[in-house]
LUMTORMI-963657 format. One line per field, with one value per atom (N, C-alpha, C, CB): x, y, z; residue number from 1; atom name. Coordinates in steps of 0.001 Angstrom, whole numbers, plus 500000, padded with zeros to 6 digits. Glycine has a CB too. Layout:
<nodes>
east: [X | ...]
north: [Y | ...]
up: [Z | ...]
pos: [NUM | ...]
site: [CA | ...]
</nodes>
This chain:
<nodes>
east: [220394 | 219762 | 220737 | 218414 | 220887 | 221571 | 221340 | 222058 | 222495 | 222204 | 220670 | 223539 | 220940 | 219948 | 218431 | 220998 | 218568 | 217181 | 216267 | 217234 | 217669 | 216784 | 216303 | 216725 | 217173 | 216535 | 215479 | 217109 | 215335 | 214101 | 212937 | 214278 | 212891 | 212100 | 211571 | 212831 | 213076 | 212386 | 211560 | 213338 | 211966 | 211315 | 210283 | 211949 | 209974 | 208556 | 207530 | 208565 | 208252 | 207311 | 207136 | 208293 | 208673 | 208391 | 207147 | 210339 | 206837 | 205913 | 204549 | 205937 | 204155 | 203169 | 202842 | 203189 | 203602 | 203600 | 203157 | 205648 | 203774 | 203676 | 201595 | 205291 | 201804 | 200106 | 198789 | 199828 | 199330 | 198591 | 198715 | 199111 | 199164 | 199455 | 198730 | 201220 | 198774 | 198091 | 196602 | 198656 | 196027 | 194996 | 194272 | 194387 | 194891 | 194850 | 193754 | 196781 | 193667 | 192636 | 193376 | 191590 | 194396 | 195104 | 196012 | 195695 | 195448 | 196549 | 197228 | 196443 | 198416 | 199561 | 200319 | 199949 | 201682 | 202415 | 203320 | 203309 | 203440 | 204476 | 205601 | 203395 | 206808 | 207880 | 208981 | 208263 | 208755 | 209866 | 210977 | 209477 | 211714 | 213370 | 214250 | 213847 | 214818 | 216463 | 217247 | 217291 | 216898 | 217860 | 217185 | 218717 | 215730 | 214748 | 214061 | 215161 | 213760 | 213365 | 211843 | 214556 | 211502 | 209912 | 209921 | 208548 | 209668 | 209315 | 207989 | 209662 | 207725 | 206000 | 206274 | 205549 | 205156 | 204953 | 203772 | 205193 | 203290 | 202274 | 201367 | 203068 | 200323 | 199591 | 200029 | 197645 | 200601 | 200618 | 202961 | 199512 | 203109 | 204456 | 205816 | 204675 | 205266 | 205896 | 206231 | 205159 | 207194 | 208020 | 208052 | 210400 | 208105 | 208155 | 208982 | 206757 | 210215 | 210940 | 211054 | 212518 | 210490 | 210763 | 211667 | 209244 | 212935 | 213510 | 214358 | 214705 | 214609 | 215448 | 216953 | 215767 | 217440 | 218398 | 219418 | 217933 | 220016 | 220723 | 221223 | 221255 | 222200 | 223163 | 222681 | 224070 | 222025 | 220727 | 219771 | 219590 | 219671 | 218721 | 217215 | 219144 | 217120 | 215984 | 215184 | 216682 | 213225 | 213436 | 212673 | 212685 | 213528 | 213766 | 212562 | 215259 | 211899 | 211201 | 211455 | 210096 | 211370 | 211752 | 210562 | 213231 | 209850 | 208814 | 208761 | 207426 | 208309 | 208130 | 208173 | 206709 | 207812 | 207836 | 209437 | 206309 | 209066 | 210975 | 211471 | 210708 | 212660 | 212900 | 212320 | 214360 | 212345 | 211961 | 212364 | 210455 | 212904 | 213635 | 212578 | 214980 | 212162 | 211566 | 212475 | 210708 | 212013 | 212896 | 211642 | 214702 | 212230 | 211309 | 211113 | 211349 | 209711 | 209772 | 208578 | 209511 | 208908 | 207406 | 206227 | 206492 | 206910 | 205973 | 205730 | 204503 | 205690 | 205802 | 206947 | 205789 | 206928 | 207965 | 207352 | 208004 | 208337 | 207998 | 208954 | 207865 | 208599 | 209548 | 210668 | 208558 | 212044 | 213475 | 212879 | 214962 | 212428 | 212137 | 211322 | 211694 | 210091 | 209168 | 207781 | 208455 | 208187 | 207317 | 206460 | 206842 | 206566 | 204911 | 205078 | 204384 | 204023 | 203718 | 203957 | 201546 | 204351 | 204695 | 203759 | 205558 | 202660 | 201196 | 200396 | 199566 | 200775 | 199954 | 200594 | 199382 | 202105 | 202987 | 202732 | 204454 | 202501 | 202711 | 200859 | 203366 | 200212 | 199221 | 198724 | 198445 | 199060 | 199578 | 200522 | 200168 | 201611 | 202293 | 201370 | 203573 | 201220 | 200366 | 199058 | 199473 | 198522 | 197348 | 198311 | 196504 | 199066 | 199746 | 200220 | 201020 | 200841 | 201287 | 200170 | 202399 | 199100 | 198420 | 197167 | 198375 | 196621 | 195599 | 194399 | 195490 | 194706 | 193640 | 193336 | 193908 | 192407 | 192444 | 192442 | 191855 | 193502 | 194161 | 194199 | 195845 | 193626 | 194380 | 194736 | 193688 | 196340 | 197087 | 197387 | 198557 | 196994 | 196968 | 198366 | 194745 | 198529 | 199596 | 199021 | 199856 | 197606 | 197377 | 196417 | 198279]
north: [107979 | 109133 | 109743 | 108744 | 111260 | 111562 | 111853 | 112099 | 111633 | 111444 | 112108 | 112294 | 113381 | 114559 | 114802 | 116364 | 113926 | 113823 | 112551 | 113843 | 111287 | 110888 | 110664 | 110370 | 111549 | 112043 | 112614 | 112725 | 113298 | 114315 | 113472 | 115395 | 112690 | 111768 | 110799 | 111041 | 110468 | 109534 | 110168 | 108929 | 111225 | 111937 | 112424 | 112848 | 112758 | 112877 | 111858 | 113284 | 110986 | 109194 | 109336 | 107353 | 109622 | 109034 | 110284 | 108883 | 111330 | 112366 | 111348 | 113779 | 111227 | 110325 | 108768 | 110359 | 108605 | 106806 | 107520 | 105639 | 108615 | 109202 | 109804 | 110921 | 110048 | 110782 | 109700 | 112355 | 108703 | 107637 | 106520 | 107046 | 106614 | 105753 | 106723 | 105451 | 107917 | 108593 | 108638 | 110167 | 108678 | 108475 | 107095 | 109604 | 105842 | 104728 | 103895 | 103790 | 104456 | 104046 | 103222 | 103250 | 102306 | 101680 | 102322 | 100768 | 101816 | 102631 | 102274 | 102970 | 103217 | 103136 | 104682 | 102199 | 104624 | 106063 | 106589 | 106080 | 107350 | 107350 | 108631 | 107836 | 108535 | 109243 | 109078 | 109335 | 110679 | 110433 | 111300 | 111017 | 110657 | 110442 | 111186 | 108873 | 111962 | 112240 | 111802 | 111937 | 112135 | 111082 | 110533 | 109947 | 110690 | 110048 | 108553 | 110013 | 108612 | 107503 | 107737 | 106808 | 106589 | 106738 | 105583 | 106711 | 105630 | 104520 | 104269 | 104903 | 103586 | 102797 | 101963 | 101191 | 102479 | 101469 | 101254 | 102066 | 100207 | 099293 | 099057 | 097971 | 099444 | 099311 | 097770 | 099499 | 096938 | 095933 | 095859 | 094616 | 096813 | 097192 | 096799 | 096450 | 096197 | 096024 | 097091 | 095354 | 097157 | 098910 | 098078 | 099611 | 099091 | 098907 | 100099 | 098842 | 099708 | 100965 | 100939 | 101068 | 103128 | 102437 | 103676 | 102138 | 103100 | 104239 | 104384 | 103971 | 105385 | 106189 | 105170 | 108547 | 104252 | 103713 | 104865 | 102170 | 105610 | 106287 | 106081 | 106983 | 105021 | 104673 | 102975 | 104704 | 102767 | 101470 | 102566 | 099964 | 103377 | 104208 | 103679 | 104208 | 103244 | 102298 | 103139 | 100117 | 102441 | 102655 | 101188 | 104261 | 100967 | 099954 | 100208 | 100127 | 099038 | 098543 | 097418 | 098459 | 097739 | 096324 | 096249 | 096402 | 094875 | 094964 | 093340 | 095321 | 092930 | 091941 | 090663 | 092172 | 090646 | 089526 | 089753 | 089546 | 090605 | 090465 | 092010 | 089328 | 092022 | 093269 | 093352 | 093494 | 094461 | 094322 | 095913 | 093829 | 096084 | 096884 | 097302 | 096047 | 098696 | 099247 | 100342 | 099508 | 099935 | 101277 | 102009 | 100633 | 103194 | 103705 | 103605 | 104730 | 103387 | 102556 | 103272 | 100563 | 104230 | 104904 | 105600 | 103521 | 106104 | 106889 | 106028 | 107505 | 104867 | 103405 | 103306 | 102269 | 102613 | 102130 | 100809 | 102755 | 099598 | 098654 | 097625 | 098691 | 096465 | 095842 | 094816 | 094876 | 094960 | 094294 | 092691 | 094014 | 092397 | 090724 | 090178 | 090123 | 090987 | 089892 | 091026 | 088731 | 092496 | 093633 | 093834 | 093545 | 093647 | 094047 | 095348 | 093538 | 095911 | 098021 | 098321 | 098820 | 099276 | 099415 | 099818 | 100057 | 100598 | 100809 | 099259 | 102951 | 098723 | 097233 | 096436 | 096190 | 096458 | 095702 | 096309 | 095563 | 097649 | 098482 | 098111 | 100760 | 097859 | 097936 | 096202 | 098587 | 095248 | 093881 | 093911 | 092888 | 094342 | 094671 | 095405 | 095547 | 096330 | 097175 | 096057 | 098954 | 095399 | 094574 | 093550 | 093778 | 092969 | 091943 | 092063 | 091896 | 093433 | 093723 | 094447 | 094516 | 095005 | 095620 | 094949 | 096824 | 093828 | 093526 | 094305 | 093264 | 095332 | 096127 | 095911 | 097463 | 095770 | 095873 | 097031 | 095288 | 097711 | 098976 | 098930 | 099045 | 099871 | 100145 | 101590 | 099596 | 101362 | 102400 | 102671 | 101983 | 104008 | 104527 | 105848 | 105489 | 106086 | 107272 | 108610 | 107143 | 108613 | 109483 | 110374 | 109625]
up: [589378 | 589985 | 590991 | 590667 | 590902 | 591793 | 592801 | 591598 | 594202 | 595779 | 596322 | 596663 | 595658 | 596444 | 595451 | 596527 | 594422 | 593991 | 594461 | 592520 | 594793 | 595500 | 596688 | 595256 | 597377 | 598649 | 598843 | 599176 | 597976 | 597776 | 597524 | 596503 | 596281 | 596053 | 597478 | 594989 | 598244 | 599479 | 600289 | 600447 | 600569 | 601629 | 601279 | 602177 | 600287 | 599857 | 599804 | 598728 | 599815 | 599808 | 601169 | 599328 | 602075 | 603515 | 604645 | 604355 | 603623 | 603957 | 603940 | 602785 | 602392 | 602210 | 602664 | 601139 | 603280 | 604223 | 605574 | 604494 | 606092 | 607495 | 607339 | 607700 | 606405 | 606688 | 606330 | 605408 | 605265 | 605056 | 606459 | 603620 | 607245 | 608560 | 609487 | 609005 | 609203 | 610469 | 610179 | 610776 | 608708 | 609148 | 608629 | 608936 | 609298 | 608161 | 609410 | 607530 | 610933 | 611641 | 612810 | 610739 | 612758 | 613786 | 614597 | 613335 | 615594 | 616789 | 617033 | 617887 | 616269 | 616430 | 616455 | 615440 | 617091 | 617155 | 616025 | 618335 | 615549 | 614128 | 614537 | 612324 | 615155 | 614955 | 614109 | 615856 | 613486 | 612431 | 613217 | 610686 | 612844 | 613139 | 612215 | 612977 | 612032 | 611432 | 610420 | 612184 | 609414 | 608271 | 607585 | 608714 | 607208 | 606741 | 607252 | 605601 | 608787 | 609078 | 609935 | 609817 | 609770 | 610344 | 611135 | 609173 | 612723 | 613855 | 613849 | 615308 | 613789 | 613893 | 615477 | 612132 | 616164 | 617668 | 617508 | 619279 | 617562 | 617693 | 619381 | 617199 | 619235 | 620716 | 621162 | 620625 | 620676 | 621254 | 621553 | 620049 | 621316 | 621627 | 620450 | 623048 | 619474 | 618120 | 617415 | 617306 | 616752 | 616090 | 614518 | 616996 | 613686 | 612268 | 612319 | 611311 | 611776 | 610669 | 609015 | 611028 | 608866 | 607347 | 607127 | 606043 | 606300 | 606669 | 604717 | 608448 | 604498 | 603136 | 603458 | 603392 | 602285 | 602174 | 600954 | 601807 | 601278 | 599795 | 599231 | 599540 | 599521 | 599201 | 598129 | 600649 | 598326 | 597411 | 596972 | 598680 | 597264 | 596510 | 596685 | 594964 | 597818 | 597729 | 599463 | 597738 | 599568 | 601008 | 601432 | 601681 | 602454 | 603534 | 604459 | 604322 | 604430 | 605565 | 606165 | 605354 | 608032 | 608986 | 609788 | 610093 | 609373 | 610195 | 611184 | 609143 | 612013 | 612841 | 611662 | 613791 | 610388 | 609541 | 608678 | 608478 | 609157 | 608001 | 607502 | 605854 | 606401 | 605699 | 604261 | 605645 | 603920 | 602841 | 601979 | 603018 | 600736 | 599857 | 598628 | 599351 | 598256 | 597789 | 596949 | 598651 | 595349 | 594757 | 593632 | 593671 | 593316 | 592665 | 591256 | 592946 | 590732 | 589131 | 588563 | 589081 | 587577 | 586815 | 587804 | 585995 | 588834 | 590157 | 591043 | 589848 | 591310 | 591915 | 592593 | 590924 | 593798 | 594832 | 594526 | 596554 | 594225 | 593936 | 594667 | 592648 | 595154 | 596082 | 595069 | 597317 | 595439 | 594792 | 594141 | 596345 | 595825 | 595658 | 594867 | 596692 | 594806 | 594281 | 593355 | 595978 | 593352 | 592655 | 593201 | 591498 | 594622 | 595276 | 595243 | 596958 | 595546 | 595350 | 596841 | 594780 | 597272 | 598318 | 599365 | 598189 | 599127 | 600570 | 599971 | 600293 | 598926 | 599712 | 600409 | 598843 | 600516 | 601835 | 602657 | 601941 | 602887 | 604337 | 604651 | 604137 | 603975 | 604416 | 605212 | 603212 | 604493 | 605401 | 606393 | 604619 | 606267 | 607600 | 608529 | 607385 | 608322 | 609605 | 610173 | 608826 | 609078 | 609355 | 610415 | 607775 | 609826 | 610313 | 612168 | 609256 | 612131 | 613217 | 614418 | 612806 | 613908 | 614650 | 614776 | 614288 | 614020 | 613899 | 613202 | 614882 | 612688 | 612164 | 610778 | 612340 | 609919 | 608946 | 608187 | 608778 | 607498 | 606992 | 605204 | 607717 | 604500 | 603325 | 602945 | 602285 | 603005 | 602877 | 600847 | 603966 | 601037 | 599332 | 599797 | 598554 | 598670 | 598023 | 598242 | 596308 | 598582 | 598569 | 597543 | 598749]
pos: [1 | 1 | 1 | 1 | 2 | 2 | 2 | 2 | 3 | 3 | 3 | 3 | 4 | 4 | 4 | 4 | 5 | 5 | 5 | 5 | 6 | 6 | 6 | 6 | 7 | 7 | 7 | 7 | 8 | 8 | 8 | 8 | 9 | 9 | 9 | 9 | 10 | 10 | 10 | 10 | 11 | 11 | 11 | 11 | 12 | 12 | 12 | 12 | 13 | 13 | 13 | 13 | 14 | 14 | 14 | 14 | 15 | 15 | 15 | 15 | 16 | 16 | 16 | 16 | 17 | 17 | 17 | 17 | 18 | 18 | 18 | 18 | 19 | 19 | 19 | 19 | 20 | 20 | 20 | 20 | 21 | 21 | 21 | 21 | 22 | 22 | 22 | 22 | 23 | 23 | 23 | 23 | 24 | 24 | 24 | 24 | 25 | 25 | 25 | 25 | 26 | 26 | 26 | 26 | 27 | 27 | 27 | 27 | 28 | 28 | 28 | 28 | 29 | 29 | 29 | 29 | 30 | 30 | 30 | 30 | 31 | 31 | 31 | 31 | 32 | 32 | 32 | 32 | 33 | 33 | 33 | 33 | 34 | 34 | 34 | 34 | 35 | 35 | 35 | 35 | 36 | 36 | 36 | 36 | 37 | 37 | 37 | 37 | 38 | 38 | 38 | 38 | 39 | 39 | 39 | 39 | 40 | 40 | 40 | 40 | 41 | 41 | 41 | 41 | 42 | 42 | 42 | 42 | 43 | 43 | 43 | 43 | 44 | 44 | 44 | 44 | 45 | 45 | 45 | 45 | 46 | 46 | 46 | 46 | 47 | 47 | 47 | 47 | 48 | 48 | 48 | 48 | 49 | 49 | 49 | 49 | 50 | 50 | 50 | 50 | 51 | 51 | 51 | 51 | 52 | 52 | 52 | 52 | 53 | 53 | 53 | 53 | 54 | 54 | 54 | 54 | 55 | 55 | 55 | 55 | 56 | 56 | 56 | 56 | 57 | 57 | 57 | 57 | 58 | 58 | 58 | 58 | 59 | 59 | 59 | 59 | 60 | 60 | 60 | 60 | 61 | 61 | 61 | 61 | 62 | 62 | 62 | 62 | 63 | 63 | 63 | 63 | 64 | 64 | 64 | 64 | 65 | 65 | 65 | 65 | 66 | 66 | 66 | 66 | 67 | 67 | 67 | 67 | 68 | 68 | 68 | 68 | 69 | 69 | 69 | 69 | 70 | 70 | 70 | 70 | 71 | 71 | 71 | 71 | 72 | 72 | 72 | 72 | 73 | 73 | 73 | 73 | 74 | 74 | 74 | 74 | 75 | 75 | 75 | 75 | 76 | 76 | 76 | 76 | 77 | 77 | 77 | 77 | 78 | 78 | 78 | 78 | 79 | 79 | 79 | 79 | 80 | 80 | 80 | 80 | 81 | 81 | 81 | 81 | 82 | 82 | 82 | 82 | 83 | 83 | 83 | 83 | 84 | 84 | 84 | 84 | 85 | 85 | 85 | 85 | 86 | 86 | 86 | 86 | 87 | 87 | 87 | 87 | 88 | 88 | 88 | 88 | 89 | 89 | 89 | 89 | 90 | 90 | 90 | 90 | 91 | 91 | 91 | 91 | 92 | 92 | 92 | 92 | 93 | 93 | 93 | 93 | 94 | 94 | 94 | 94 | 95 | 95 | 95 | 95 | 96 | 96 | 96 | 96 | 97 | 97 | 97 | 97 | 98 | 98 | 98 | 98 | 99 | 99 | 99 | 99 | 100 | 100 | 100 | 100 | 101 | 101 | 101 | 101 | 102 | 102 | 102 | 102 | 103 | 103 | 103 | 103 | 104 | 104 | 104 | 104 | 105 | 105 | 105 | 105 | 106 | 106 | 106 | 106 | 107 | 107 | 107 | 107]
site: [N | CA | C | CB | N | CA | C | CB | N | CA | C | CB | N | CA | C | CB | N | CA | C | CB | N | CA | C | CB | N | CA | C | CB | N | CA | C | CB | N | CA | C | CB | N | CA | C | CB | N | CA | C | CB | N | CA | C | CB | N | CA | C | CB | N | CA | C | CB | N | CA | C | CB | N | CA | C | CB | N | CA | C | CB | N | CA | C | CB | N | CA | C | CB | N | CA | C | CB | N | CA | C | CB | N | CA | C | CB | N | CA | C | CB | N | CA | C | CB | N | CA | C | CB | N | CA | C | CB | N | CA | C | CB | N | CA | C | CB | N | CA | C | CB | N | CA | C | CB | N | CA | C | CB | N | CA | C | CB | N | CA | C | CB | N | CA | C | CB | N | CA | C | CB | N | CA | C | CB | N | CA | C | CB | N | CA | C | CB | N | CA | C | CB | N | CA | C | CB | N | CA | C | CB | N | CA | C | CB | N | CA | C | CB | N | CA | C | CB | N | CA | C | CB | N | CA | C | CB | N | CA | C | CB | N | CA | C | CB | N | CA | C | CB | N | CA | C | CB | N | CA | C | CB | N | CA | C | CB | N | CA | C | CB | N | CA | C | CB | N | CA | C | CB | N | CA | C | CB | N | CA | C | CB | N | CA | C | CB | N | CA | C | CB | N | CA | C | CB | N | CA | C | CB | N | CA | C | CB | N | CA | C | CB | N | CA | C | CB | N | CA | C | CB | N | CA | C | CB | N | CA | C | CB | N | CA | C | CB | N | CA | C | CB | N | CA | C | CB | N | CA | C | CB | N | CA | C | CB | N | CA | C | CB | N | CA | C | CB | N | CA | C | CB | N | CA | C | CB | N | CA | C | CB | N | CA | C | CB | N | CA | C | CB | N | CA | C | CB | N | CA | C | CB | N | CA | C | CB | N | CA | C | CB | N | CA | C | CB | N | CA | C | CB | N | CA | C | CB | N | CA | C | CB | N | CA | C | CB | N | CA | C | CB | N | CA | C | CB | N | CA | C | CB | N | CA | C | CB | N | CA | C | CB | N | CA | C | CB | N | CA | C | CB | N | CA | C | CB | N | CA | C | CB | N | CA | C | CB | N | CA | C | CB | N | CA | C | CB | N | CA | C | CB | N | CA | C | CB | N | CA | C | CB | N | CA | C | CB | N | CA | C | CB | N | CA | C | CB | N | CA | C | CB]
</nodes>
């Protein structure tokens, strides 16, 4: 895939992670950042980044449990390691980190 399609592609995901977090109920702050990145702060002072890797073609999430690598598969962001879907990790992470119980969809 080339550079700028899948940029396009990320940032369109990282649109839809940003609005499924805003209204996903846990309080938390979401600034997006420059370059395709999204800061997550946590009321309890914990940050999650998920940010456009281009160069892996992939997008990267860092959350308090670890990293984790997401590429895109048949409209699916699907994780490198182990094929998890990507708003049901973000949606345990956020649980994980915020205590809330969250399910984050595509939209």
């Amino acid at each position: 895939m080339e550079e700028s399609a899948f940029n396009a592609l990320a940032d369109a995901e990282l649109a839809r992670i940003e609005a499924a977090l805003e209204s996903c109920g846990a309080d938390i702050d979401i600034e997006p950042k420059p370059g395709g990145v999204l800061e997550i702060e946590f009321e309890n002072g914990t940050k999650m980044i998920i940010n456009r890797h281009t160069a892996a073609r992939e997008i990267w999430v860092a959350a308090k449990s670890g990293g984790f690598h997401f590429r895109p598969d048949g409209g699916r962001w699907l994780a490198t390691r182990d094929g998890a879907e990507l708003y049901a990790m973000l949606s345990e992470l956020v649980r994980q980190q915020s205590g809330a119980a969250v399910s984050l969809s595509a939209g």
